[in-house]
N, C-alpha and C positions, 0 to 999 in steps of 0.2 A: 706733708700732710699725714703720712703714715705713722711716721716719732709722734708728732702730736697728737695725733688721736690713743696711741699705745701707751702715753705719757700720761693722757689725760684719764684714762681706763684706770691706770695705777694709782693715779690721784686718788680718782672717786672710791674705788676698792678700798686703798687706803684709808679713807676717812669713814667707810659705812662700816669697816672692821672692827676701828675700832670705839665707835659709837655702838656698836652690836656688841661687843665684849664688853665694854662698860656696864652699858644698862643691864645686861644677861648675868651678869658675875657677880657685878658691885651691887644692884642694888637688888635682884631679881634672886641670887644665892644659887645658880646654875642648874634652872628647873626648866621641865617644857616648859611650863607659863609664861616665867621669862625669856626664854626664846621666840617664843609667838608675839610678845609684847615690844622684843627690842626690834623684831620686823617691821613695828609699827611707828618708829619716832620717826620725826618729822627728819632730822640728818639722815638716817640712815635710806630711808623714801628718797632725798632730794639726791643721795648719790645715788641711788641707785638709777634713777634718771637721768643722771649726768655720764652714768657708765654706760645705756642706751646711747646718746647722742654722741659720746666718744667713738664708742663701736663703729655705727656711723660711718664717723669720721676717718678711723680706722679701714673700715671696708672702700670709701671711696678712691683714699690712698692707694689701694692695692687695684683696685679697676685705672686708677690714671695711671699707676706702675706697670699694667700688664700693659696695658692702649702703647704706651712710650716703648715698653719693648718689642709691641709686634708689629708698629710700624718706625721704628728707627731706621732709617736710609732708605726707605721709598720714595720719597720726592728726591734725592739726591740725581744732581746732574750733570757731574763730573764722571769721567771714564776712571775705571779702576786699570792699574797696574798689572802686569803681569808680574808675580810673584815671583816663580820656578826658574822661566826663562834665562836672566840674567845669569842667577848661579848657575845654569848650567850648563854657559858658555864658556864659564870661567873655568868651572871645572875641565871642561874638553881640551881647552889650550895647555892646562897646567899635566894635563897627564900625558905620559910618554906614547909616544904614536909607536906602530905596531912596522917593522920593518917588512 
């Protein structure tokens, strides 16, 4: 969910850029006017709406990202292992005892 909404941001960015460069450069000659005007085509609107609801979709990612990190292993109901223990019985037999 988080690729795709990030994916989908870069789409839409993508296409109102360069619908915005177009209208602004090509046909508009690189004036304010034409920058106020390319804000106003109908592409470069609908991505920009589409980069809204990507966001979104981006932000929702990252809340089910946090939720999955901050409760992974709390219903678990298996015993955990002692780590340490083992090696460091190994160790005790493998070292020379003290006369």
């Amino acid at each position: 969910m988080l690729n795709l909404g990030v994916l989908g941001m870069t789409v839409a960015l993508l296409i109102a850029g360069y619908e915005q460069s177009f209208v602004e450069r090509a046909l508009g000659g690189s004036t304010w006017g034409a920058y106020f005007e390319a804000q106003q085509q109908p592409w470069f609107v609908q991505a920009m709406n589409w980069r809204i609801v990507f966001g979104w979709v981006t932000a929702l990612g990252i809340v089910i990202l946090l939720w999955d990190l901050l409760t992974i292993g709390s219903k678990e109901t298996r015993t955990t292992k002692s780590v340490g223990k083992p090696e460091l019985e190994l160790l005790g037999s493998a070292a020379p005892q003290p006369a």
